[in-house]
C-alpha positions in Angstrom: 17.6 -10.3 4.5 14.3 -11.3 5.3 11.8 -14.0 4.1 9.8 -11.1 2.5 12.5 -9.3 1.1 14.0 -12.7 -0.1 11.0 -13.5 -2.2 10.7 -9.9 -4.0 14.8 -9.8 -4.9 13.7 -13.4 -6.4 11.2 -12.0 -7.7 12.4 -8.6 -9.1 14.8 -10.8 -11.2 11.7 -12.4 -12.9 12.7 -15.2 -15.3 16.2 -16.6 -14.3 18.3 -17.6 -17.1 19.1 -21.1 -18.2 19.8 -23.2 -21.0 16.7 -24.5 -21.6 14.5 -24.5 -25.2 10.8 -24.5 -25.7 9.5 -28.3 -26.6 9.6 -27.9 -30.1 6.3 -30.0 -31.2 4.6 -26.9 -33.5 2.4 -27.5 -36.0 3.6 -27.8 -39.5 0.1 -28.8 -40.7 -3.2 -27.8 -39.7 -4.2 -31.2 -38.6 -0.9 -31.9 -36.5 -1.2 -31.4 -32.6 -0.1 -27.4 -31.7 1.6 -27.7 -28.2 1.8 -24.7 -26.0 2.7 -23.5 -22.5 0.7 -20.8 -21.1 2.1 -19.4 -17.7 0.1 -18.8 -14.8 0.9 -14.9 -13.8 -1.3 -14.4 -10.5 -0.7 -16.1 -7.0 -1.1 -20.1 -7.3 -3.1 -19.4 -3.5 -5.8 -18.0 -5.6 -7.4 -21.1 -6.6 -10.1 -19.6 -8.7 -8.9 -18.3 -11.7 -6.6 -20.6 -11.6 -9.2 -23.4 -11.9 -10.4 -20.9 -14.6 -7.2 -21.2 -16.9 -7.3 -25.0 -16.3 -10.3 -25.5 -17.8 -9.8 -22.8 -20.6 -6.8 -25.4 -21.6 -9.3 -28.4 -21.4 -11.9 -27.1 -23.6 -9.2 -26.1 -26.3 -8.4 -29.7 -26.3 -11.7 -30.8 -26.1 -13.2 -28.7 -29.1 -9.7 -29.2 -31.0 -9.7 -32.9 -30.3 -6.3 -32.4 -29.1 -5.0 -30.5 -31.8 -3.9 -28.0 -29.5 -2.6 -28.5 -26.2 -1.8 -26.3 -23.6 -0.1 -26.4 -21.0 -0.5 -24.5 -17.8 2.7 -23.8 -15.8 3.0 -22.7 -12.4 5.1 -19.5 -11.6 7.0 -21.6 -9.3 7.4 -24.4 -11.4 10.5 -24.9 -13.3 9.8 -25.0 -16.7 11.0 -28.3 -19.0 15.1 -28.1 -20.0 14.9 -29.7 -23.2 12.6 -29.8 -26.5 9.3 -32.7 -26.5 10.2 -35.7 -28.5 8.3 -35.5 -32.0 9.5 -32.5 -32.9 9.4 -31.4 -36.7 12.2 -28.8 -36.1 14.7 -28.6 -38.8 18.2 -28.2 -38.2 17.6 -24.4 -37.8 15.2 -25.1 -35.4 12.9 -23.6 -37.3 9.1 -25.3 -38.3 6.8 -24.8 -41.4 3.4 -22.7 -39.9 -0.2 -23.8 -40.3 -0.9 -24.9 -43.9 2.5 -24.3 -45.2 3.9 -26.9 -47.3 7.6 -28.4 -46.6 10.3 -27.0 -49.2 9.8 -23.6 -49.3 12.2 -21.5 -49.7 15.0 -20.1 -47.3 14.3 -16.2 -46.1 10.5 -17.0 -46.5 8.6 -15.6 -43.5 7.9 -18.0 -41.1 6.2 -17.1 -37.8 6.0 -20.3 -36.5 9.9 -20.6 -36.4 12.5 -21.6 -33.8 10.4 -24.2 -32.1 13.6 -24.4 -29.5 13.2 -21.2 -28.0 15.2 -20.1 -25.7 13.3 -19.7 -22.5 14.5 -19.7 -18.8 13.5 -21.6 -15.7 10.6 -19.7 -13.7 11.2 -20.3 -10.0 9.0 -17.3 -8.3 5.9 -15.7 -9.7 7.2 -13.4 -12.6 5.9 -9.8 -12.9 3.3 -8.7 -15.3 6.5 -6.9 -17.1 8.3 -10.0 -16.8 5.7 -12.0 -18.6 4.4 -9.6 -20.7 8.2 -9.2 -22.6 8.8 -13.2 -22.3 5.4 -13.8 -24.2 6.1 -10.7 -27.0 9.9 -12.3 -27.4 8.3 -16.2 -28.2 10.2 -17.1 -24.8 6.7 -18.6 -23.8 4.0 -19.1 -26.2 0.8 -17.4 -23.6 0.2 -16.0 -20.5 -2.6 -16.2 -18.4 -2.7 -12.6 -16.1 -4.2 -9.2 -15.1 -3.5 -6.6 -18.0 -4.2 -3.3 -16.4 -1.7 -3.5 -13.8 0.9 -3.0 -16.9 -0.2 0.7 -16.9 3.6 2.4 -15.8 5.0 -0.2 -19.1 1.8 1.0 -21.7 -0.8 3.7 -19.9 -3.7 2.2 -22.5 -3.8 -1.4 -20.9 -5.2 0.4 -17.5 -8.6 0.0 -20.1 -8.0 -3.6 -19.8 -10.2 -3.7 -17.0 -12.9 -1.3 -16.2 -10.0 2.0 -14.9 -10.7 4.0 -12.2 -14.6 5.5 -12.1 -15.4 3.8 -15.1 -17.2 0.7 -16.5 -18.7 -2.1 -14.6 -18.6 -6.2 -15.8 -21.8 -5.5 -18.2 -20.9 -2.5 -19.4 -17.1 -3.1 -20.0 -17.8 -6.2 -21.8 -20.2 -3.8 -24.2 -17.5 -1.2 -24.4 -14.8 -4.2 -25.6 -17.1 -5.7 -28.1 -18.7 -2.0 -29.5 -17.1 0.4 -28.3 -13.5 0.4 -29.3 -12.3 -1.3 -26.4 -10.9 -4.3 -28.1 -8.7 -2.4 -30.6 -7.2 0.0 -28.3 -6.0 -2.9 -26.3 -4.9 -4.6 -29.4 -2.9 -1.8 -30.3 -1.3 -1.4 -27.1 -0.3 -4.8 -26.9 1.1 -4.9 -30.8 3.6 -2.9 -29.8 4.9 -5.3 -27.3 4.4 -8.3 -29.7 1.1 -9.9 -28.0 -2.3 -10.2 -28.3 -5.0 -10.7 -26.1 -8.0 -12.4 -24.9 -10.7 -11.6 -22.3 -10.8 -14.7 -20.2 -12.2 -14.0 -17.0 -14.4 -11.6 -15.2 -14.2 -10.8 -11.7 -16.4 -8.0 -11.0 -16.2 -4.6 -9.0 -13.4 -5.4 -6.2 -13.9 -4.5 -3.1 -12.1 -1.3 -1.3 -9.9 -3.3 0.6 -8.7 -3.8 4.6 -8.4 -1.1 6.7 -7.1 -0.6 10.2 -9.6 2.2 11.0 -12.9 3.3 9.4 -11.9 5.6 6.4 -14.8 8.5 7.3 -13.5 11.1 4.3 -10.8 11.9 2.7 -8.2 13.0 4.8 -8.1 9.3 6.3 -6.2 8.5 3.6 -3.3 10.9 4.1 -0.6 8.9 4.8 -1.4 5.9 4.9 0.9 3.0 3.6 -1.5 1.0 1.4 -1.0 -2.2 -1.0 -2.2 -1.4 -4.1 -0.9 -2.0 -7.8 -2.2 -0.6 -11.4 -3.7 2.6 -12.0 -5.7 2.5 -8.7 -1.8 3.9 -6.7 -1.6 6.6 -8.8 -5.5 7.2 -7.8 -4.9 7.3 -3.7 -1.6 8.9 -4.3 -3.4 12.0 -5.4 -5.9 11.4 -2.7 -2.3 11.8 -0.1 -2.3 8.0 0.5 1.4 6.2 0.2 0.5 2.8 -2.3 3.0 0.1 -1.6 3.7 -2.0 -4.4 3.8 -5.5 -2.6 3.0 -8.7 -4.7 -0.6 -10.0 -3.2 -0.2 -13.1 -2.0 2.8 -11.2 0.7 0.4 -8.8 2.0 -0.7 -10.6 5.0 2.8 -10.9 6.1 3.3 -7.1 5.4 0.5 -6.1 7.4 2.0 -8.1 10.2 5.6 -6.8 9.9 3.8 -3.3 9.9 5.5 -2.5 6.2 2.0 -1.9 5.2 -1.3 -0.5 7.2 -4.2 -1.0 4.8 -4.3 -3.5 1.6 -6.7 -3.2 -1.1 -7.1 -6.9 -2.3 -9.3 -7.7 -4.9 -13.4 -9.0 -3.9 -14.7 -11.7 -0.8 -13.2 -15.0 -2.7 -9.7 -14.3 -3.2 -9.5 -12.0 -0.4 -10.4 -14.6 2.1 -7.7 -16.9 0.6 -5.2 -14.0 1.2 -5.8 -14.0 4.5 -5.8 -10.1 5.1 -8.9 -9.7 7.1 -7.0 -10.9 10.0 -4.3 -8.1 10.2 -7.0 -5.2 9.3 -10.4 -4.9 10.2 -12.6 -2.8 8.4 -13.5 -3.7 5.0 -14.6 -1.0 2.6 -16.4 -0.7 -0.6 -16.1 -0.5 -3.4 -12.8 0.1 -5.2 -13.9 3.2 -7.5 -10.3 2.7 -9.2 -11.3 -0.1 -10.6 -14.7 -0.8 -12.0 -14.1 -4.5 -13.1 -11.4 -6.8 -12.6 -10.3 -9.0 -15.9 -7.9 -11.6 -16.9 -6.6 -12.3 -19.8 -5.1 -14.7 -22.0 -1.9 -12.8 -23.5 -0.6 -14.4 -26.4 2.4 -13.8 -28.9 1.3 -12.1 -31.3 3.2 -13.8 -34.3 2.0 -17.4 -33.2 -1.5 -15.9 -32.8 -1.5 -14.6 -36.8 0.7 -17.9 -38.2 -2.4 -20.0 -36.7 -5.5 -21.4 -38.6 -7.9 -19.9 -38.5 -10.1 -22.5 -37.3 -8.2 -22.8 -34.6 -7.8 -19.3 -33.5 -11.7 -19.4 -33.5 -11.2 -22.3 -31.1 -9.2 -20.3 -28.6 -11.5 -17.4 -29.1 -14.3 -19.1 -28.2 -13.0 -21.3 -25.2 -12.0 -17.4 -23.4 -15.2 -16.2 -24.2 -16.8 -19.1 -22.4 -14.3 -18.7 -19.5 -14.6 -15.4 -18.7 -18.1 -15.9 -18.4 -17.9 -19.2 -16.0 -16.0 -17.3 -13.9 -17.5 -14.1 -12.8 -20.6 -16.4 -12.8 -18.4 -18.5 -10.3 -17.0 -15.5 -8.2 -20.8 -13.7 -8.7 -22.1 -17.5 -7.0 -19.5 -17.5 -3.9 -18.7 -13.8 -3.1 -22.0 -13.7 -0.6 -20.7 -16.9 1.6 -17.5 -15.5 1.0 -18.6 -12.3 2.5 -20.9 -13.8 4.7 -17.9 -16.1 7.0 -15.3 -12.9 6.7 -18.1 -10.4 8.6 -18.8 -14.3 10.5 -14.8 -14.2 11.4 -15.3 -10.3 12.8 -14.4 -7.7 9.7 -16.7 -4.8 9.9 -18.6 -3.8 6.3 -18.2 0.0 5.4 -18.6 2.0 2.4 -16.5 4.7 1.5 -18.6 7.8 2.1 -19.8 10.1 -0.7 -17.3 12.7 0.4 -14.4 9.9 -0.3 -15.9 9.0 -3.9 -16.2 12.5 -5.0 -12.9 13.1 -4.2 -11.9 10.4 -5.6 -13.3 11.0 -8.9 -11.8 14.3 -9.1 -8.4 12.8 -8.4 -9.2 9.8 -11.0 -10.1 12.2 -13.6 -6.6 14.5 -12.7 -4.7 11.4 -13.2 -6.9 10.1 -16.6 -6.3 14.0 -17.9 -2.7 13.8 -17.3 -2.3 10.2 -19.2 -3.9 11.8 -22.1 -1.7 14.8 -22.4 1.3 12.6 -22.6 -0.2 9.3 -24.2 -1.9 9.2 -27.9 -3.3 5.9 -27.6 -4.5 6.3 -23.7 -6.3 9.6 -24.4 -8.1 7.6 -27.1 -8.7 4.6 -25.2 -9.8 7.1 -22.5 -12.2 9.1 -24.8 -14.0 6.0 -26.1 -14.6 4.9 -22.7 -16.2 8.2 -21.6 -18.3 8.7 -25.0 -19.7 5.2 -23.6 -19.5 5.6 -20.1 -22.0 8.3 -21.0 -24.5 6.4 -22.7 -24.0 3.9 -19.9 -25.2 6.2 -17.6 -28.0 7.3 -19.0 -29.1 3.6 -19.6 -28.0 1.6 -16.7 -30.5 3.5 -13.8 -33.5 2.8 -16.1 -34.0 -0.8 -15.9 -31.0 -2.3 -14.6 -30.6 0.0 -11.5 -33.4 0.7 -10.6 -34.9 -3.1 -10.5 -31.1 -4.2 -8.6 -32.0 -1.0 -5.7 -35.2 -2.4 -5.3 -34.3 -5.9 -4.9 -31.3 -4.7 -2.5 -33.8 -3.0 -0.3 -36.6 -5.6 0.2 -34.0 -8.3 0.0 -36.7 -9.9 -2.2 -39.5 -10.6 0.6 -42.7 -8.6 0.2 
C-alpha cells in the first residue's frame, strides 16, 4: 500500500474509536468558565485560516473574559483521554445548563448534559462527514470547516458558499443576512444537529492547475481533475473525470500521475500546496464556486442551552473573523500571485466558450438538485431571485469603477 493510499484508508476511517470522554468543565452558571474544543477540519499546511480560527478563539476569550474557552485541535492531534479537573459533572455525568439552578428535577431537559462525552482520538484530518456527525452527536463541541463541500450528505449546504455561477464575497454576504441565505443553511444543518457560523471569507477561487491551456470545452473531456463539492458534479457534466483527493495530497497525486489537473482554492493556499510545480497553467476563475467560506459548525443543543450573552459573544467574534480574513487573503493574493507567475505558471482565463458551457451545465445540475431536494430548490430559488437583483446592481457602480481601475491599473 502506498504512502497516499495509507493516508486516505486512515483517513476514510475518520475518528478512530477510544475510550476517551470530553473534559467535562461546562458551565452550570452563566458566570462559570464554558470550556470547548473546536476541531480544525482543513489541512493544518494551510496556515491562513488556521491563524483565522486561532484568533476567533482568542477574541471569545478576550470579550468573555475567559468565560469561554476554546480550544482549537489539530486534525492530527490526539485529542485528551480523560475529563479536565474542576468538573461540576454529577454522577450521571450530566451538568446544570446556563442559568439553571442545582436540584432540579430528574427527566428535566438538560442540553448541557453528559459533560464526559464520549469522543475518539483524531489521528488524520477527518472528513467534512466525519466532523459534521461528531459535532451533531456532542462528540466534539465545534468545528471549524468548509460547509459546501457536504453537498452529496445535504444538497442545500452547496449555498454555504457562493455554488456554482452564483454569488460573489459582497453579494453572498447580502444574500446570508437578507436574502434567506442564513435560514436555509440553518435548516439544513438542524437536521444534522448543528448550527453554524460564517467565519471566514476567501473570495472567488481560482480555476485551478492545468497541464495544458484549457482553450474550450472539449479540453475538459477526460481529464482526471481534483475537485470536491458541488464544483465535480459541475465538470462532470462538462465530460471531465473529478477525483476526489483530500487537498493537501494533491501535489503528490499530480506526481504519481493519479491526477492531471487540480483545482485548489486562490494564490495563498495554493502556493502552500505546492501544485504549481506539477501543472503549469493556471486558470481563472472557478465559476463553480463564486466564494469560498468557512464556518464555525457548532452543536446545535450546546448552541441553544447557552446564554445569550454569550452566544452574542461567539456571534460577533465570527463576524469579525470572516471579515479579517478575506481582508487578509484580499491583502496577499497579488504577491501570492505575483512569485507563482515569478516561479513560471502561465495566467489564463477560461474562455467565454468554456463559461457558457459551463453555466449551462451548472444550471442542469442546480435543476436536477431541485427536482429531488425541497430545501435545495428553495435555497436555490432564493439565490436566483437575488442573484437577479445582483446583477442588475453590481455593473452600475461596483463594476464598472473595478473595470476601469483594472484597465488603467490606476495611472492616468
Amino acid at each position: 500500500m502506498t504512502d497516499l493510499a495509507r493516508r486516505r484508508f486512515l483517513t476514510a476511517g475518520g475518528l478512530i474509536a477510544a475510550s476517551a470522554t470530553l473534559p467535562g468543565a461546562r458551565a452550570a452558571r452563566a458566570d462559570e468558565a464554558l470550556n470547548l474544543r473546536m476541531a480544525y477540519g482543513l489541512p493544518r499546511i494551510l496556515t491562513t485560516p488556521y491563524e483565522a480560527a486561532e484568533r476567533f478563539a482568542a477574541d471569545i476569550a478576550e470579550a468573555s473574559e475567559g468565560a469561554i474557552a476554546i480550544t482549537l485541535t489539530d486534525g492530527r492531534i490526539r485529542l485528551p483521554a480523560s475529563a479536565s479537573e474542576g468538573s461540576e459533572a454529577d454522577a450521571a455525568g450530566n451538568v446544570p445548563q446556563d442559568g439553571q439552578e442545582d436540584g432540579q428535577e430528574d427527566g428535566e431537559e438538560d442540553a448541557l448534559e453528559s459533560s464526559t462525552r464520549a469522543i475518539e482520538a483524531i489521528t488524520v484530518a477527518p472528513t467534512p462527514e466525519v466532523l459534521l456527525d461528531a459535532v451533531g452527536s456532542g462528540r466534539i463541541d465545534m468545528a471549524y470547516m468548509p460547509l459546501d463541500s457536504l453537498h452529496e450528505r445535504e444538497p442545500a449546504l452547496a449555498f454555504a458558499g457562493g455554488a456554482p455561477f452564483g454569488l460573489n464575497a459582497r453579494q453572498h454576504q447580502a444574500w446570508w443576512e437578507q436574502g434567506g441565505g442564513r435560514e436555509s443553511i440553518d435548516e439544513a444543518l438542524a437536521r444534522h444537529g448543528c448550527i453554524a457560523l460564517p467565519c471566514g471569507g476567501a473570495g472567488t477561487p481560482m480555476g485551478g492547475f492545468y497541464p495544458r491551456e484549457i482553450t474550450g470545452p472539449d479540453d475538459l473531456a477526460g481529464l482526471r481533475i481534483r475537485i470536491d463539492g458541488i464544483g465535480a458534479q459541475v465538470l462532470r457534466e462538462l465530460g471531465a473525470e473529478p477525483q476526489a483527493i483530500p487537498a493537501e495530497d494533491t501535489a503528490q497525486a499530480l506526481r504519481e500521475g493519479e491526477i492531471e489537473a487540480a483545482c485548489g482554492f486562490g494564490p495563498v493556499d495554493d502556493e502552500m500546496l505546492d501544485i504549481h510545480t506539477m501543472a503549469r497553467f493556471y486558470h481563472a476563475p472557478a465559476f463553480w464556486q463564486g466564494t469560498a467560506n468557512f464556518h464555525a459548525v457548532i452543536n446545535l443543543q450546546l448552541w441553544r442551552a447557552m446564554a445569550p450573552a454569550r452566544r452574542a459573544i461567539i456571534t460577533m467574534a465570527a463576524q469579525a473573523t470572516h471579515q479579517r480574513l478575506l481582508a487578509r487573503y484580499d491583502y496577499r493574493a497579488a504577491p501570492a500571485l505575483r512569485r507563482l507567475v515569478i516561479s513560471g505558471i502561465e495566467l489564463r482565463y477560461f474562455p467565454q466558450e468554456v463559461m457558457q458551457a459551463g453555466l449551462a451545465a451548472a444550471t442542469r445540475v442546480h435543476d436536477d438538485l431541485a427536482r429531488r431536494d425541497a430545501l435545495y430548490e428553495r435555497a436555490y430559488r432564493s439565490m436566483l431571485a437575488y442573484r437577479t437583483d445582483a446583477l442588475l446592481w453590481w455593473p452600475v457602480a461596483e463594476l464598472s469603477f473595478d473595470s476601469f481601475m483594472a484597465r488603467s491599473r490606476g495611472e492616468p
